[in-house]
C-alpha positions in Angstrom: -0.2 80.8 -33.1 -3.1 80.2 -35.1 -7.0 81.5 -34.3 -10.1 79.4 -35.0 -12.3 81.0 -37.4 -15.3 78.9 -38.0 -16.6 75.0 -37.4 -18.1 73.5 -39.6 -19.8 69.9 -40.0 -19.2 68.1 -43.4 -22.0 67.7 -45.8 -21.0 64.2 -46.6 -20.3 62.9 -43.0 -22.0 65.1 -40.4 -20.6 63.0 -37.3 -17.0 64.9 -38.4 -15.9 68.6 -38.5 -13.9 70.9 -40.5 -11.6 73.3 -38.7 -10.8 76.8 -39.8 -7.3 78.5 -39.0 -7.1 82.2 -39.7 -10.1 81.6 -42.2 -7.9 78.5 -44.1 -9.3 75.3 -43.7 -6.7 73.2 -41.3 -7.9 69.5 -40.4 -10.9 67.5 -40.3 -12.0 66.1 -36.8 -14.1 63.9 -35.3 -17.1 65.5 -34.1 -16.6 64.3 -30.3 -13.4 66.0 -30.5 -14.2 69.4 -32.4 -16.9 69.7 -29.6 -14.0 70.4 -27.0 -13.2 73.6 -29.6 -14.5 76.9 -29.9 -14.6 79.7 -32.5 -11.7 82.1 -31.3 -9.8 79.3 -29.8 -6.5 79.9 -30.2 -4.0 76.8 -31.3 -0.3 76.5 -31.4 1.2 73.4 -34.2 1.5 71.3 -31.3 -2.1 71.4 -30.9 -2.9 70.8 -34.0 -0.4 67.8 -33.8 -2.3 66.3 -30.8 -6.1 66.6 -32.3 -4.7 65.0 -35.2 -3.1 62.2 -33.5 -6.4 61.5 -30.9 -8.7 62.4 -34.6 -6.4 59.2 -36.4 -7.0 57.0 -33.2 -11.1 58.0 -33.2 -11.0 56.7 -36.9 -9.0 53.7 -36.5 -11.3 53.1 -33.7 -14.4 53.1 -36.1 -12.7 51.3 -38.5 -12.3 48.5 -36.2 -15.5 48.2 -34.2 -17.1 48.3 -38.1 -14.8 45.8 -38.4 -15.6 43.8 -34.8 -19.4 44.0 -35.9 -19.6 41.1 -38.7 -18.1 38.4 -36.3 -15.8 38.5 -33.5 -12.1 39.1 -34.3 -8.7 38.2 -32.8 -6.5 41.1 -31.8 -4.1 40.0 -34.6 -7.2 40.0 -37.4 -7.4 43.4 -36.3 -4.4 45.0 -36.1 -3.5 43.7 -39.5 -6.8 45.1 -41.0 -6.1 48.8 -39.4 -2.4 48.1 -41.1 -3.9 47.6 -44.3 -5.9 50.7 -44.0 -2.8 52.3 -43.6 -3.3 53.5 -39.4 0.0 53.4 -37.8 1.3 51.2 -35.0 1.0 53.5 -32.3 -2.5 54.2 -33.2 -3.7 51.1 -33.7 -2.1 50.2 -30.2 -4.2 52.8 -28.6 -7.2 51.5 -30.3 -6.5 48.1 -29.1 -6.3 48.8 -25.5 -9.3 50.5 -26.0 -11.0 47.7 -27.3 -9.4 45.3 -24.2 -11.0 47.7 -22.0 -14.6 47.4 -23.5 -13.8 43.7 -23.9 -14.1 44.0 -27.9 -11.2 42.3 -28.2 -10.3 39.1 -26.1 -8.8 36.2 -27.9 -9.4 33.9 -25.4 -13.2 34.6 -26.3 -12.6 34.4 -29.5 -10.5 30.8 -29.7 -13.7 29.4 -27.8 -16.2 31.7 -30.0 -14.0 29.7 -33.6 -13.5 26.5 -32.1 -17.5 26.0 -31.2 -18.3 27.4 -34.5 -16.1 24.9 -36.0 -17.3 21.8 -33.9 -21.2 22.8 -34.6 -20.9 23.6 -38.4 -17.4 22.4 -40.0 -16.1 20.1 -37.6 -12.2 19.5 -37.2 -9.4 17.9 -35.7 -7.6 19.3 -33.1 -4.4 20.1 -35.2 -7.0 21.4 -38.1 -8.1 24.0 -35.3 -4.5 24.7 -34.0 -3.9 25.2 -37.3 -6.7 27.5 -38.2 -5.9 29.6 -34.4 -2.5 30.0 -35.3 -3.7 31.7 -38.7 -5.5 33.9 -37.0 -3.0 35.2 -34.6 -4.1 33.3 -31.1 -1.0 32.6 -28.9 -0.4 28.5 -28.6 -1.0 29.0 -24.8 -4.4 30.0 -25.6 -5.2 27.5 -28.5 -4.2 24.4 -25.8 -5.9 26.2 -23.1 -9.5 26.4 -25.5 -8.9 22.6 -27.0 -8.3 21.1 -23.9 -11.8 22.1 -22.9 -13.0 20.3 -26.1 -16.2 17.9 -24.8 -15.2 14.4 -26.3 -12.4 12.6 -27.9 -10.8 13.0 -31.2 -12.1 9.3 -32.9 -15.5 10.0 -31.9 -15.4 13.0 -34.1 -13.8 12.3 -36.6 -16.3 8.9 -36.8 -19.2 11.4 -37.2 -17.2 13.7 -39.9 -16.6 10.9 -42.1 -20.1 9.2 -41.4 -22.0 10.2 -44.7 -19.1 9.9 -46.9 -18.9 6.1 -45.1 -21.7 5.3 -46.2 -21.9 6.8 -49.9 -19.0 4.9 -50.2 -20.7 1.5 -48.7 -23.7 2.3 -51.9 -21.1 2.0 -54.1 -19.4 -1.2 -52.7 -16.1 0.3 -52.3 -13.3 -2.2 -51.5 -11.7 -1.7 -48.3 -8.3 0.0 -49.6 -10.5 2.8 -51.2 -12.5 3.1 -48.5 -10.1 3.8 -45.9 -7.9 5.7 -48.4 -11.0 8.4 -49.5 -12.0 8.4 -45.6 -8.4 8.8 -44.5 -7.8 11.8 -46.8 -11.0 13.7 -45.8 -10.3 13.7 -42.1 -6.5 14.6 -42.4 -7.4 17.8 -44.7 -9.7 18.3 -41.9 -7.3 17.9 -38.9 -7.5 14.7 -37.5 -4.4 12.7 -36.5 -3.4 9.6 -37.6 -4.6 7.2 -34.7 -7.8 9.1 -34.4 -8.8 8.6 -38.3 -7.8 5.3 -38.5 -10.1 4.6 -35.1 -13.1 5.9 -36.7 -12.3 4.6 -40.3 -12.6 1.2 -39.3 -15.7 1.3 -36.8 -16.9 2.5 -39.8 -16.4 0.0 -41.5 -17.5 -2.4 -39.2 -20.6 -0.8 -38.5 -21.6 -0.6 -42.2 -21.0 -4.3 -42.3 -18.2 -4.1 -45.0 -17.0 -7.5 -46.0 -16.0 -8.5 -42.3 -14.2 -11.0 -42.9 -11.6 -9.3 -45.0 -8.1 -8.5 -43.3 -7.6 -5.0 -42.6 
């Protein structure tokens, strides 16, 4: 059994403490954590095991609210980042049921926080936003849970996506073959189904007055 010697804050990051063992430096801790220690302390290897474990779950924490702080985040958008900064499993569990508790994390929030983002800035298609969910991690209960509270319908959408491109297109007196072609490819790289496109595509066209009378 080992004795603490001395604790000391680090120079470069005061919020964290070095811990000295028998006058040896021993581990680096969060300073919440070295504040439960005491100079004389006496620690066994199974103590040092634990403060490490609890000091690796305080970081990962910190990494992940740091993280959480730019935009909201799926659980899945987290854990991989705590992965890539090489945190294990178990620690990055801990961290996440910490985060569920302060409601940091809630993917159910965050489908609704994406898919409004999406609608008000970028709008897509409901398979564009499946799509996009499912990259992010979001269970397909909660992706058809969030779209099905989508205001509107698909064609109406779409209809306003491809609106300006409509009617650059109607400047140049596109024929109607390119028109629905250029329009068509623009809302399906943005998610919209078939029947929903070819909706909008040809009140478009009506609506800009194209050439009526030619056959669709």
């Amino acid at each position: 059994m080992s004795q603490i010697t001395a604790l000391e804050r680090q120079k470069k990051n005061p919020r964290r403490v070095n811990v000295y063992l028998d006058g040896h430096f021993a581990l680096g801790l969060d300073g919440v954590l070295a504040a439960e220690l005491r100079v004389g302390q006496p620690l066994t290897e199974a103590d040092l095991d634990r403060l490490a474990a609890r000091d690796t779950v305080e970081r990962a924490q910190a990494r992940a609210v740091d993280f959480l702080a730019r935009r909201p985040r799926s659980e899945a958008e987290v854990r991989q980042r705590l992965s890539q900064k090489g945190f294990a499993p178990v620690a990055i569990d801990q961290v996440l049921d910490r985060l569920r508790e302060l409601n940091l994390v809630d993917d159910l929030a965050f489908a609704r926080f994406w898919v409004e983002n999406r609608l008000a800035f970028r709008p897509r298609g409901a398979r564009g936003l499946e799509y996009e969910l499912r990259q992010k991690g979001v269970a397909p209960a909660i992706i058809q849970q969030v779209l099905d509270d989508v205001p509107g319908d698909e064609a109406t959408r779409a209809y306003r996506v491809a609106r300006s491109r409509a009617e650059r297109l109607a400047a140049s007196a596109a024929p109607r073959p390119d028109f629905q072609r250029k329009l068509g490819g623009l809302l399906q790289r943005r998610g919209f189904d078939y029947e929903s496109a070819r909706e909008a595509i040809d009140q478009l066209w009506r609506d800009l007055a194209l050439d009526s009378d030619e056959p669709a």
